[in-house]
VODOZA-234451 format. One line per 8 residues: their letters; for each residue x, y, z of C-alpha. Coordinates in nm, 3 decimals, m for minus. Example, Ala and Ser with C-alpha at 12.3 -4.5 7.8 and 13.67 -1.06 7.14 Angstrom:
<atoms>
as) 1.230/m0.450/0.780 | 1.367/m0.106/0.714
</atoms>
This chain:
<atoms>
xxxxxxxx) 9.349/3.476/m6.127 | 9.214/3.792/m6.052 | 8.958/3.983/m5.906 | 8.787/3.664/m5.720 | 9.153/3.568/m5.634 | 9.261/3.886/m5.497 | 8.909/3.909/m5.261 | 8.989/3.512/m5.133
xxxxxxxx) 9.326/3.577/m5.075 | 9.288/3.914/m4.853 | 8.973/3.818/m4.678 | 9.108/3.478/m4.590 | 9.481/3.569/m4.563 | 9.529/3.943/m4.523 | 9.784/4.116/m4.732 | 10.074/4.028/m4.702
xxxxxxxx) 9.982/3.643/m4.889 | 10.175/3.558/m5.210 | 9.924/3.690/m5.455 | 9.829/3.916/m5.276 | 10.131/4.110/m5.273 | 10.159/3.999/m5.645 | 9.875/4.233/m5.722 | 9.997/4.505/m5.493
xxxxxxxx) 10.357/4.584/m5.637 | 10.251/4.512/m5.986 | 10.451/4.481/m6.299 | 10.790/4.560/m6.267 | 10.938/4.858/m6.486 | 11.100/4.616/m6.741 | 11.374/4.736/m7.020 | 11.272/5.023/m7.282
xxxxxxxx) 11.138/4.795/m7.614 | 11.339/4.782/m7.849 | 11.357/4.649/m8.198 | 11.544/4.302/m8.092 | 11.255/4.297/m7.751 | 10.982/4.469/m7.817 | 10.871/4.294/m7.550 | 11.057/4.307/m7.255
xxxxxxxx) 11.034/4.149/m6.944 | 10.858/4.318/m6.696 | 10.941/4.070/m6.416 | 10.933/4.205/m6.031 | 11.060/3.952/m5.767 | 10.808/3.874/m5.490 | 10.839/4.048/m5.139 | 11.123/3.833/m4.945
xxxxxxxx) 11.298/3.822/m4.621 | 11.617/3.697/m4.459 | 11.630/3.334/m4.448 | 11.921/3.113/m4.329 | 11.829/2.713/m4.363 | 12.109/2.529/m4.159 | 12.255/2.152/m4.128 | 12.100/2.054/m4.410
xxxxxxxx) 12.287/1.845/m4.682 | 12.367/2.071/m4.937 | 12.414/2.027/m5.355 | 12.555/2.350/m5.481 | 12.454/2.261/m5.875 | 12.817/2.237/m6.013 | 12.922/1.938/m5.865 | 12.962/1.978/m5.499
xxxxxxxx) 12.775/1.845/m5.165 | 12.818/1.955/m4.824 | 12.693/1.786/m4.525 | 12.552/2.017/m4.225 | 12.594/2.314/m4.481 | 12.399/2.658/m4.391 | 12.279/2.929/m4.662 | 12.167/3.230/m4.631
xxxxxxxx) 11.936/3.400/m4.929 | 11.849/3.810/m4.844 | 11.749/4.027/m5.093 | 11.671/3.830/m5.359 | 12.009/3.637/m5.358 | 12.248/3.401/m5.204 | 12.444/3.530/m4.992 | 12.633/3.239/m4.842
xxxxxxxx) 12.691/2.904/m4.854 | 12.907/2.699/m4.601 | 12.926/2.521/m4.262 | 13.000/2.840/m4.052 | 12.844/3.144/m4.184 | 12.748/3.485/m4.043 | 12.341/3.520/m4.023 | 12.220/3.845/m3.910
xxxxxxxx) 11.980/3.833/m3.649 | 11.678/3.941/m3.829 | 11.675/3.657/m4.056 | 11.440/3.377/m4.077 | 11.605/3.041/m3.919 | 11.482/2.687/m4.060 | 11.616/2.386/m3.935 | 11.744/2.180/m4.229
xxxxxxxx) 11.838/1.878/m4.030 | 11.774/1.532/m4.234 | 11.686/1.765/m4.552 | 11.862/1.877/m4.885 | 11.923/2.200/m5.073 | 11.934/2.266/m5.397 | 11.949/2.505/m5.713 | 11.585/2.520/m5.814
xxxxxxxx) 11.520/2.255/m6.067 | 11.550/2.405/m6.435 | 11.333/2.283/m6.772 | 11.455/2.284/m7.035 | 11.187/2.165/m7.272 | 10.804/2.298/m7.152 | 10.507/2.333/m7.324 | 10.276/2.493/m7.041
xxxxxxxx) 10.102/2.777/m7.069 | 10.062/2.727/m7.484 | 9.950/2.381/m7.421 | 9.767/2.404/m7.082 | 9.561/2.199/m6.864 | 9.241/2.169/m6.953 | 9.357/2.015/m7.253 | 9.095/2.164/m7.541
xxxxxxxx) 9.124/2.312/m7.904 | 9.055/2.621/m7.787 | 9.352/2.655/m7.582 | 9.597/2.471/m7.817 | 9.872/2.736/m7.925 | 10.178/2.456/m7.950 | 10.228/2.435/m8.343 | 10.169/2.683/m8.617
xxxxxxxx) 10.075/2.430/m8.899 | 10.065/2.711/m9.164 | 10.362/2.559/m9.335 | 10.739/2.411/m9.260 | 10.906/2.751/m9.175 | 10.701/2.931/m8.908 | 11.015/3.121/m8.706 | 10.805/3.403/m8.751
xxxxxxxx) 10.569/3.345/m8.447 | 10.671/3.398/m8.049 | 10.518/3.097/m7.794 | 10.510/3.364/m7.537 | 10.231/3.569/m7.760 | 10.008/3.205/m7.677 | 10.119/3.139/m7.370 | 9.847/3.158/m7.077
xxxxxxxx) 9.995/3.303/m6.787 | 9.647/3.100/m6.540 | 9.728/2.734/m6.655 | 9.736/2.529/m6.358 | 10.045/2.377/m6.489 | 10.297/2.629/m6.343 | 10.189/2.612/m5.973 | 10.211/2.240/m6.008
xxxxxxxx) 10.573/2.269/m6.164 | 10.672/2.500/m5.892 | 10.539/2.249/m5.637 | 10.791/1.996/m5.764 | 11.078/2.296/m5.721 | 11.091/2.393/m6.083 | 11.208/2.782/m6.045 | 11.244/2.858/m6.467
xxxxxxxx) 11.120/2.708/m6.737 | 11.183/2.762/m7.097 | 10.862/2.756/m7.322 | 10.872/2.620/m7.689 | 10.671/2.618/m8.040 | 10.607/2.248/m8.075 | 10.785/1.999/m8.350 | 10.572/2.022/m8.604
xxxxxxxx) 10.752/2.210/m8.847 | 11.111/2.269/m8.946 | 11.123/2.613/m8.790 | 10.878/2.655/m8.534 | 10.928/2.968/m8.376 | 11.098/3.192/m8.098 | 11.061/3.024/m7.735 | 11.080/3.193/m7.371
xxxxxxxx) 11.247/3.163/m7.041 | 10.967/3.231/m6.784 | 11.037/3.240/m6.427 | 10.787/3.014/m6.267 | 10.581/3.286/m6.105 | 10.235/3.354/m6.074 | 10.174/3.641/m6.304 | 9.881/3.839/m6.430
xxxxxxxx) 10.120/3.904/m6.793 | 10.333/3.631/m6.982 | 10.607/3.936/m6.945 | 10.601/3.947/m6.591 | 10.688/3.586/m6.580 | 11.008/3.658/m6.814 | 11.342/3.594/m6.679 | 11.477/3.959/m6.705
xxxxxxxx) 11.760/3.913/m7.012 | 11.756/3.550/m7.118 | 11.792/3.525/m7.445 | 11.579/3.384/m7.703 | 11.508/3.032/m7.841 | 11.472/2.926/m8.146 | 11.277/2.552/m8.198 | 11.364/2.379/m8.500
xxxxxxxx) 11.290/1.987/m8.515 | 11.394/1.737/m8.768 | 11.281/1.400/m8.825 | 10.953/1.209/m8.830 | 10.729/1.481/m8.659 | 10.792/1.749/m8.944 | 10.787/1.516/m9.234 | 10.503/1.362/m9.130
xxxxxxxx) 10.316/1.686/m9.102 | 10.299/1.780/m9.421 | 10.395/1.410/m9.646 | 10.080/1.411/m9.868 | 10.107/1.062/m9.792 | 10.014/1.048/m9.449 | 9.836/1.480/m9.515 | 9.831/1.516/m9.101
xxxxxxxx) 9.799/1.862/m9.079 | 9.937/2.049/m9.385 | 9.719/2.084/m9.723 | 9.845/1.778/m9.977 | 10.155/1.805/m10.185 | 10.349/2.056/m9.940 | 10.720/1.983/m9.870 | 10.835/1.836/m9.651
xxxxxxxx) 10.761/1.454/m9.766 | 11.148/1.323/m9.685 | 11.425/1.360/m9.471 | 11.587/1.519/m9.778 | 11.320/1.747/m9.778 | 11.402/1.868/m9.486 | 11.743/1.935/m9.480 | 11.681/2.143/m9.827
xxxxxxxx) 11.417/2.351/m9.659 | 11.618/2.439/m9.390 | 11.929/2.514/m9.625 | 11.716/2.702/m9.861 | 11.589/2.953/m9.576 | 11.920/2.927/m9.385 | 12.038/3.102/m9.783 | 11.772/3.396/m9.745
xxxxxxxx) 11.852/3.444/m9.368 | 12.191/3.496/m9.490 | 12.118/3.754/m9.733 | 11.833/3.953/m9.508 | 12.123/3.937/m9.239 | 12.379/4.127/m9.517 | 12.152/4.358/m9.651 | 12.077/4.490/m9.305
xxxxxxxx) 12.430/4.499/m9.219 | 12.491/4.702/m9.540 | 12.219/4.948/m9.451 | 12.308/5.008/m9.088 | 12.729/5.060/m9.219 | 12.592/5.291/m9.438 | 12.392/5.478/m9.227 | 12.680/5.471/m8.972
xxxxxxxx) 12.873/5.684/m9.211 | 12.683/5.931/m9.295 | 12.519/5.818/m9.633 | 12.181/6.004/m9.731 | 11.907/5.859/m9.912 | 11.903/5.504/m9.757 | 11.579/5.323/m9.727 | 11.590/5.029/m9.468
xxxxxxxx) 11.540/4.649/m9.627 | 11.175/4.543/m9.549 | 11.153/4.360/m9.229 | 11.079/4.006/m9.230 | 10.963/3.899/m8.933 | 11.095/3.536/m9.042 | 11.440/3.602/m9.130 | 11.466/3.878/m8.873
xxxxxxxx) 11.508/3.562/m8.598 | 11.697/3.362/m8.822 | 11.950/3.634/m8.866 | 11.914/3.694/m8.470 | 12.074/3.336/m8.469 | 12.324/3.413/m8.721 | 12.420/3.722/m8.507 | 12.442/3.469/m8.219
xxxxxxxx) 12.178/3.666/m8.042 | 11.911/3.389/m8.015 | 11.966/3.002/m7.954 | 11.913/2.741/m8.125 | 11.677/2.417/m7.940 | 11.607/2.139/m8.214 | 11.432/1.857/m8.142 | 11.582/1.548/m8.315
xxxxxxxx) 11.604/1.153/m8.185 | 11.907/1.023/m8.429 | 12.280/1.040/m8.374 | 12.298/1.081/m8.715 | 12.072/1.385/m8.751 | 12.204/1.532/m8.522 | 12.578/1.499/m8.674 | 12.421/1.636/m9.021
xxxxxxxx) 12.284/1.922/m8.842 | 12.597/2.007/m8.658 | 12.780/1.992/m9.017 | 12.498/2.242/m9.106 | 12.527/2.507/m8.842 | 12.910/2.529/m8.959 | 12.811/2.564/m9.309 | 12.565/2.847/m9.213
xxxxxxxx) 12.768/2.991/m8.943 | 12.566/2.929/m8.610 | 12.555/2.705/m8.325 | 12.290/2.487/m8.127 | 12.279/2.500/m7.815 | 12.068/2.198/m7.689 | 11.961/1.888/m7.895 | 11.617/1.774/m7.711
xxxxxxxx) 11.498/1.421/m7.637 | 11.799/1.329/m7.835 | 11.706/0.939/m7.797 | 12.044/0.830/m7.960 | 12.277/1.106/m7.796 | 12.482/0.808/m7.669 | 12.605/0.699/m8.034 | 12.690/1.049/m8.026
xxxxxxxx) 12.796/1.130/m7.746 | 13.180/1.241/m7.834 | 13.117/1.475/m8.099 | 12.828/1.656/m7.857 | 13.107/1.709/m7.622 | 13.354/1.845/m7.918 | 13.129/2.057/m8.048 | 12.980/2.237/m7.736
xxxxxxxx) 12.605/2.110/m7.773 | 12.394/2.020/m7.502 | 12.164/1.733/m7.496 | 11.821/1.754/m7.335 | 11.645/1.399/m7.285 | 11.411/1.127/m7.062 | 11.531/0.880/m6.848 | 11.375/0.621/m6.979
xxxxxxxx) 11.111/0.735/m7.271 | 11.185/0.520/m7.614 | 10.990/0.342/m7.907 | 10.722/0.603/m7.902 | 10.803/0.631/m8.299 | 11.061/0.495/m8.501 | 11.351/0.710/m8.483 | 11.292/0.656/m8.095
xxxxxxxx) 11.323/0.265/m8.147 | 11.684/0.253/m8.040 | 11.693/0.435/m7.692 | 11.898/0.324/m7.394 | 11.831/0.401/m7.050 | 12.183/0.462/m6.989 | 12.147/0.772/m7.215 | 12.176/1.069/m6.999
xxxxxxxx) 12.480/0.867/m6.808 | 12.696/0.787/m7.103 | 12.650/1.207/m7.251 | 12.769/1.301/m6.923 | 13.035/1.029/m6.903 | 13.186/1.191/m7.201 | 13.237/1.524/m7.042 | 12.897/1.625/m7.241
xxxxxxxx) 12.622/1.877/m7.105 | 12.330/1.634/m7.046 | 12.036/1.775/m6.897 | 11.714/1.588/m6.777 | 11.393/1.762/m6.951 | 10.987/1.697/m6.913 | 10.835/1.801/m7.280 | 10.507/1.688/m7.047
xxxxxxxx) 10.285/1.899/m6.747 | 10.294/1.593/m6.541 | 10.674/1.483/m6.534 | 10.767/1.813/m6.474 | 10.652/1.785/m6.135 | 10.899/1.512/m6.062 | 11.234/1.576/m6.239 | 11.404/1.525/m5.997
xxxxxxxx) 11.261/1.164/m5.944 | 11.364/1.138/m6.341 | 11.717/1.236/m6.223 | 11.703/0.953/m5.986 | 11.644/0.689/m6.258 | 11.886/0.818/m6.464 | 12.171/0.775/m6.208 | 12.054/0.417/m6.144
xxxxxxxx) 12.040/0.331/m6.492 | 12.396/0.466/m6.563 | 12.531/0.279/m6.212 | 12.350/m0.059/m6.347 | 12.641/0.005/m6.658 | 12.870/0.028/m6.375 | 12.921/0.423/m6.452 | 12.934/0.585/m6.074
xxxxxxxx) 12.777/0.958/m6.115 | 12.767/1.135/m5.752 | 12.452/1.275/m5.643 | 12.620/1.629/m5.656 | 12.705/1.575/m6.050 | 12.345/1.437/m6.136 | 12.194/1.742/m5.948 | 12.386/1.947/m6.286
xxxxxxxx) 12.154/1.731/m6.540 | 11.839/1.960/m6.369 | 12.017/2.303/m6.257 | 12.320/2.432/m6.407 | 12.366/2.250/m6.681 | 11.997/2.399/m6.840 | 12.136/2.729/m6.719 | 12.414/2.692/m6.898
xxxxxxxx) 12.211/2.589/m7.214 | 11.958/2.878/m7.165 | 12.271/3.130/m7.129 | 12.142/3.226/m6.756 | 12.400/2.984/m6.545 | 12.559/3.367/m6.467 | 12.238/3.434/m6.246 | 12.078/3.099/m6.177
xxxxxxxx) 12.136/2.764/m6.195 | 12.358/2.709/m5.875 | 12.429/2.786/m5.503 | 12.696/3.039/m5.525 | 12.681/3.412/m5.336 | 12.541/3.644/m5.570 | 12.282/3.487/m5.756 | 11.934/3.450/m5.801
xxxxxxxx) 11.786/3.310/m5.457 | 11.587/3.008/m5.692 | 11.641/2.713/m5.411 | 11.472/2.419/m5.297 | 11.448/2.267/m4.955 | 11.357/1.857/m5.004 | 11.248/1.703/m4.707 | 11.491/1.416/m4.750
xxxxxxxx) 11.749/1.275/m5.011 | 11.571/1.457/m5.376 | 11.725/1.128/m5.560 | 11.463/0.962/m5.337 | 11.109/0.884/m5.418 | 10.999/0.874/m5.059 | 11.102/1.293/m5.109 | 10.914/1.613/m5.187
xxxxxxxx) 10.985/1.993/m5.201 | 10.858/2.172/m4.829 | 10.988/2.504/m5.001 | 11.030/2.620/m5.314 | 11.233/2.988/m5.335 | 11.246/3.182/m5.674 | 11.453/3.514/m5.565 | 11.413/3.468/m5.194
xxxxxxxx) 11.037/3.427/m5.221 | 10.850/3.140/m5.138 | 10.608/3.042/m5.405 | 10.580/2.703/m5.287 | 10.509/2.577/m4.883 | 10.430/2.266/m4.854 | 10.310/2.324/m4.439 | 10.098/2.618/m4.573
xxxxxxxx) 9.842/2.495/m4.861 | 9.692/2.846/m4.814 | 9.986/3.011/m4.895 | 9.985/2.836/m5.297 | 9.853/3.032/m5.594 | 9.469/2.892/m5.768 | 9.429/2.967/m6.157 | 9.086/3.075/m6.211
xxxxxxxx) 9.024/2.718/m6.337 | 9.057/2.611/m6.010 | 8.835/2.858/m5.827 | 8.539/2.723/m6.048 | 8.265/2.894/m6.281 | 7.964/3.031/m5.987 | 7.934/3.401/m5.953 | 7.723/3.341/m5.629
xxxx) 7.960/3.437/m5.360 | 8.023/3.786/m5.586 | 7.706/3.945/m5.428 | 7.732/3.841/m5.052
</atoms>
């Protein structure tokens, strides 16, 4: 965004615009690297002011509405939330009359920024298709920080997003939280101590990949070519993570007490994140459609000793939906996408409705750079779907599928995620009733800052692909 950014947006806007204070305060001082992050987040919050938004209709993320509610954000966070609350003098004053709050809208399941708009080879970093086990790479090492994509998600009041290899192989790689911020670095977009992802995927899209049947992408006769392929491959290198993981341990109890001599295991930049799983340091997202899968792979984090956190388009979470709850794992999916492939053949639009129903996590994700900048029209369908079964979800517990219950699978709902004094100011003023189509973000807050007005088109960030190619206005 740059240089010919920076000139439009202080000659036509002074200084104090969005990106142009982005380029004035710079990367923020991040944590010192260290062997688990070697590359921190560097993430500085915006300049913000005092606002107070009062009588809107309010949905604090966990469950609960208010009607002619007030909140105050200053300093980055929420202060309070309530009917009669104290705002200081200095602070902004919007009148939310006839609109909603929210938590800022939370996806679970991007690809933008390694997949972004315009869509050529060139700027295709989704898969690795090296080979089945690829939890060596980092999306956030592809990820372009200028693709359109994230201004448009922010416009539809998505505040975080996490970022993820693609499905292409077993293991595909460590993913990112990003704050959805325009950034000059991938690390200044990084939500400051989220932990790490790791995307596994199971089913059609990895066996396909490399069956020398079908030879998609992967050179003839490598594994996987079954379903039983898969499950050894992942057992196999589940095995070595093991081992790395104890002959680290070993080393660093030895060097703990004293012992000379010692020369560190080799590092593996593979099994380094699978043991960062097995240490419960990094989380587990695996893209899979079948109940059944998804029961086998549950039965193989307890063999192995780890846990996943979030199942993702999980078509057939509802034949499931009992043992998700039981066993603490999360299901991201559609509202309504099905039969895209076979083991998506048997989807319900009732889905989302019937994990929640169960006292499940259910969260509503985009996987695409178009939906995501209308989840919370995705929401809507959802919670008509599940009240055509005759299951009546409140607004209030629907608004969890997009906010809190993402946080929660992210490990951020301590900061994010919900209206509650003390976190992150990431809101979002609707206009009207967000479960309505007729509805659309005016402002979109990410730590008190606005990063999306929708009375102030001036005010939005422009990706370089947007300013277009000509150099002519560089010399007047």
């Amino acid at each position: 965004m740059h240089k010919a950014m920076m000139r439009r947006n202080l000659a036509g806007r002074g200084a104090g615009s969005l990106l142009a204070a982005l380029m004035l305060i710079g990367a923020g001082p991040g944590a010192e690297p260290s062997a688990k992050d070697p590359y921190p987040s560097t993430y500085r919050p915006l300049p913000s002011h005092s606002v107070a938004i009062t009588g809107a209709t309010i949905l604090d993320g966990r469950g609960g509405q208010l009607e002619n509610g007030a909140i105050l954000l200053s300093g980055g966070k929420i202060v309070a939330v309530g009917r009669d609350i104290a705002i200081p003098a200095d602070a902004e004053r919007i009148d939310g009359t006839g609109k909603w709050v929210t938590p800022g809208i939370i996806d679970v399941h991007s690809h933008i920024g390694n997949g972004p708009v315009p869509e050529v080879e060139g700027g295709d970093s989704v898969n690795e298709f090296v080979g089945p086990v690829t939890a060596e790479v980092w999306v956030e090492h592809g990820v372009l920080v200028q693709d359109p994509g994230f201004s448009r998600a922010a416009a539809g009041g998505v505040t975080a997003m996490q970022i993820l290899p693609g499905s292409g192989n077993l293991f595909g790689g460590r993913s990112v939280v990003l704050k959805t911020v325009p950034a000059r670095t991938v690390q200044d977009m990084k939500f400051p101590g989220a932990p790490y992802g790791l995307k596994m995927a199971c089913g059609e899209i990895p066996t396909m990949s490399y069956n020398p049947a079908n030879h998609i992408y992967g050179t003839k006769g490598e594994r996987p070519a079954t379903r039983m392929g898969n499950f050894a491959i992942y057992r196999a290198t589940w095995i070595k993570a093991q081992k790395y993981r104890a002959a680290w341990q070993a080393y660093e109890k030895a060097k703990a007490a004293g012992a000379k001599g010692l020369t560190a295991p080799d590092r593996d930049l593979t099994l380094e994140t699978l043991a960062g799983v097995l240490d419960g340091d990094i989380r587990v997202h695996m893209h899979c459609h079948r109940g059944d899968e998804m029961a086998l792979v549950m039965s193989m984090a307890r063999e192995f000793g780890y846990h996943v956190s979030a199942f993702h388009h999980a078509v057939e979470a509802y034949k499931i939906a009992d043992l998700l709850a039981k066993e603490n794992v999360c299901a991201a999916m559609w509202a309504d996408w099905w039969g895209y492939n076979m083991e998506s053949y048997d989807g319900v639009q009732q889905n989302i409705a019937l994990v929640h129903q169960a006292g499940g996590c259910a969260m509503i994700h985009s996987d695409h750079s178009v939906a995501i900048q209308h989840l919370n029209q995705e929401g809507a369908k959802a919670r008509a779907s599940a009240h055509r079964l005759g299951i009546d979800i409140s607004k209030a517990d629907a608004w969890k599928w997009m906010s809190y219950n993402p946080a929660a699978a992210l490990g951020i709902a301590d900061r994010t995620g919900s209206l509650e004094p003390g976190k992150m100011a990431d809101v979002v003023l609707w206009s009207g009733d967000p479960f309505s189509i007729y509805t659309h973000s005016e402002k979109v807050f990410i730590d008190g800052a606005v990063v999306y007005d929708r009375g102030d088109p001036a005010s939005r960030w422009v990706s370089d692909f947007e300013l277009g190619q000509s150099g002519a206005g560089d010399a007047k």
